[in-house]
C-alpha positions in Angstrom: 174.2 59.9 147.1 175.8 63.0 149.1 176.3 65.9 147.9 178.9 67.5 149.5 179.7 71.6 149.5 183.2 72.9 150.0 183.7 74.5 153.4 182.8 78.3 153.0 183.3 79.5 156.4 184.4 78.6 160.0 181.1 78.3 162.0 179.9 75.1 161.7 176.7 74.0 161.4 174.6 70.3 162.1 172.6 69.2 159.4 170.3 65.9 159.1 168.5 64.2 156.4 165.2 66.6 157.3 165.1 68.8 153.6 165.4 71.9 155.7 168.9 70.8 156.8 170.6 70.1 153.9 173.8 71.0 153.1 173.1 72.0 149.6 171.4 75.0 150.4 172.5 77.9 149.6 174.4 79.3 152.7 177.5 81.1 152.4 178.3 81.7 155.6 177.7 78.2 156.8 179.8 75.1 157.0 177.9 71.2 156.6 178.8 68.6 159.1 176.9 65.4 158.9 176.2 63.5 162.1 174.6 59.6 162.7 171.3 59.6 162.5 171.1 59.3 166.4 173.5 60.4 168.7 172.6 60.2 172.4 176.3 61.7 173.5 175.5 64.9 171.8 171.7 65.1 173.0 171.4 67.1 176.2 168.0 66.0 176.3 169.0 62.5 177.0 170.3 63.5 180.1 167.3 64.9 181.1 165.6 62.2 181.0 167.8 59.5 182.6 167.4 61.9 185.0 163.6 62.1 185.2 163.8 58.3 184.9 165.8 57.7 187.7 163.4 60.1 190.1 160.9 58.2 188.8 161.7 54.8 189.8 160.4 54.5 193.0 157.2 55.8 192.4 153.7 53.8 192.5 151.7 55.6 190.4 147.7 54.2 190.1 147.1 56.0 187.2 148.4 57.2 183.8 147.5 60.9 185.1 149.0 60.7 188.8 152.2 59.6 186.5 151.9 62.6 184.1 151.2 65.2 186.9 154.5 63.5 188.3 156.5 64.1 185.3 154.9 67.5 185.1 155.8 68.7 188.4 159.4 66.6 188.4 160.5 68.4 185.1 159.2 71.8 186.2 161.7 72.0 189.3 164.4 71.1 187.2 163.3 74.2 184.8 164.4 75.8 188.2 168.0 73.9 188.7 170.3 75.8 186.1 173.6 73.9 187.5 171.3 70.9 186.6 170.4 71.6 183.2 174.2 73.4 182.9 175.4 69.2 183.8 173.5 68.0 181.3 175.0 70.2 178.4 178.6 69.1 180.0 177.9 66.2 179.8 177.9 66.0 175.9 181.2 68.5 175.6 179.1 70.6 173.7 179.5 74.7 174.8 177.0 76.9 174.4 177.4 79.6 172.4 177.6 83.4 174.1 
């Protein structure tokens, strides 16, 4: 069963089934919203990798480690793209908080 708490404030807060994001803590400045289990829409991360898949799929790698230092070195340059990474957080509608 859920328990649910009565909404105490108006910043919102995810919670999951982990025990440390329950919403029967007690916060009294938060507000519980459950979410499915998974939900790639509101995963920036997803978009990252779609991403690194697609620059990825015309590669021949011979090894397991020529792959990895691929990855490696393909997911360091985007660390360097912040419209890129700024795309991928658009992408889900989410904002990030100032």
């Amino acid at each position: 069963s859920t328990r649910t708490t009565p909404p105490r404030s108006d910043r919102p807060t995810a919670c999951g089934k982990h025990p440390a994001q329950r919403p029967d803590r007690n916060f009294d400045t938060l507000q519980a919203y459950r979410l499915p289990p998974y939900c790639p829409q509101l995963n920036p991360d997803e978009g990252v990798w779609a991403h690194l898949k697609k620059s990825l799929g015309n590669l021949a790698a011979c090894t397991t480690d020529q792959l990895a230092t691929q990855v490696r070195t393909r997911l360091k340059k985007m660390q360097y793209r912040p419209d890129l990474l700024d795309g991928f957080i658009a992408e889900t509608g989410l904002t990030l908080a100032s």
